[in-house]
C-alpha positions in Angstrom: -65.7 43.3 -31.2 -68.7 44.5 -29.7 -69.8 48.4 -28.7 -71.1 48.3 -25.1 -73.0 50.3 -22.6 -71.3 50.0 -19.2 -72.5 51.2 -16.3 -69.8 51.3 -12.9 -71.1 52.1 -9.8 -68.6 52.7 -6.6 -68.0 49.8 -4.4 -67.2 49.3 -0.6 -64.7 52.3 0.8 -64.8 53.6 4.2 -67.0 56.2 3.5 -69.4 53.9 1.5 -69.3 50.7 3.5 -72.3 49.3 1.2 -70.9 51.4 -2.0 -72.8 54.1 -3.9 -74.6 53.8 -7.1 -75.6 57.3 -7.4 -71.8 57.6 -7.7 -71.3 56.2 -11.3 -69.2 56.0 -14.9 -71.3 55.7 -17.9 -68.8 54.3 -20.6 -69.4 53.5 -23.8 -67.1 51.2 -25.8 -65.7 48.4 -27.9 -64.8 45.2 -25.6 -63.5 41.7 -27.8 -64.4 38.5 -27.3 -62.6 38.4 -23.8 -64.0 41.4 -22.5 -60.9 43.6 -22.8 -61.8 47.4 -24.2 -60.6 47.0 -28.2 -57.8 49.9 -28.7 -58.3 49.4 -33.2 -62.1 49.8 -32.6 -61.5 52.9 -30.8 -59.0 54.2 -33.2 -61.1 53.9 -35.7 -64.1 55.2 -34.2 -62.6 58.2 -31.5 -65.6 60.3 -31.1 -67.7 57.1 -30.1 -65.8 56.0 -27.1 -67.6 58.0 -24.6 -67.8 58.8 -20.7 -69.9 60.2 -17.8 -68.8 60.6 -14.7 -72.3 61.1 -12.8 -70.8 62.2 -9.0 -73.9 64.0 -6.8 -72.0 66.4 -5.2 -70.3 67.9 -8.0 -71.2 68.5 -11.9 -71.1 65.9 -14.3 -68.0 65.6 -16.2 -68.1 64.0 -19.6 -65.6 63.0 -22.2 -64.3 60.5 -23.8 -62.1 57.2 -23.2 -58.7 57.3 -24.6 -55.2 55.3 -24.4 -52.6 56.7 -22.8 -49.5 54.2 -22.3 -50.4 51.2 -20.5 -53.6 52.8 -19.0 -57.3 54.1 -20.2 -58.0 57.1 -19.6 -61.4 58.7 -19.2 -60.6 62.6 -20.5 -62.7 65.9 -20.8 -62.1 67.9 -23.6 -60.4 66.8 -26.5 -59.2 70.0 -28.3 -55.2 70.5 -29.2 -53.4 69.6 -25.4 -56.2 70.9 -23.4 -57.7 68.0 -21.9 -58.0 66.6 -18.1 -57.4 63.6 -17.5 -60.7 62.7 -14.6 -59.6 58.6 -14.2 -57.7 55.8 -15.1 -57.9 52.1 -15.5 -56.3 49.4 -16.3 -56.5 47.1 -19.6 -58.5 44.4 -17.8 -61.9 42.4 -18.6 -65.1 44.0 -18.4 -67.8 41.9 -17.7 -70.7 42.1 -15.4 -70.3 42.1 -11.8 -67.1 42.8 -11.5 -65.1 44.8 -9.7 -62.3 47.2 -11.4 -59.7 49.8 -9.3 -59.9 53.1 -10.7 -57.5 55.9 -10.1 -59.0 59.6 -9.3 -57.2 62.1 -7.9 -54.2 60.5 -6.2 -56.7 57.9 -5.0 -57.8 54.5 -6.1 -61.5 53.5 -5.9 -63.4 49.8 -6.5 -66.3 50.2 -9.3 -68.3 47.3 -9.4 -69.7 47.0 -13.1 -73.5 47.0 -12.5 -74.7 46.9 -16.1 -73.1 46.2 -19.3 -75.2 46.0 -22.6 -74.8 45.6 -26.2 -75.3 48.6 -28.4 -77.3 48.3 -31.5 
């Protein structure tokens, strides 16, 4: 298990035929040896499994990455029960260039993962 930077940018949609990178995720987390985000690492290690949601139209968001049932979740605010959930995403491999769906608000959007780097 390995803590990573990763960087998603938004792919092709209709409104961004060429996608966006100034519409982004900054994650930070554990991924094992096939890429997958590690749920024991983040267990372990909560207040390290961070997110930004860097959108420029609206404020950025940040919070932290978090299981919740077969999903990830990318939530802001972690006190008690008040936290928003901003994304979700599925329990697949991470690994440069590709492309993962992620669902915001009712809607489901391509990130292509434009950097991923190790953390020291």
């Amino acid at each position: 298990m390995t803590w990573k930077a990763i960087r998603l940018e938004l792919g092709r949609t209709r409104d961004f035929p060429n996608g966006s990178a100034s519409r982004a995720y900054l994650l930070r987390a554990p991924l094992n040896a096939e890429g997958v985000i590690d749920e024991q690492a983040i267990r372990a290690l909560p207040e390290q499994a961070t997110v930004r949601r860097l959108w420029p139209s609206e404020p950025d968001v940040s919070g932290h990455l978090t299981r919740i049932g077969d999903k990830w979740a990318f939530v802001a605010g972690r006190s008690g029960d008040e936290r928003t959930v901003i994304t979700e995403m599925d329990p697949l491999p991470i690994s440069e260039g590709a492309m993962l769906m992620l669902r915001e608000r009712g809607q489901e959007l391509p990130f292509r993962v434009a950097n991923l780097r190790t953390l020291g």
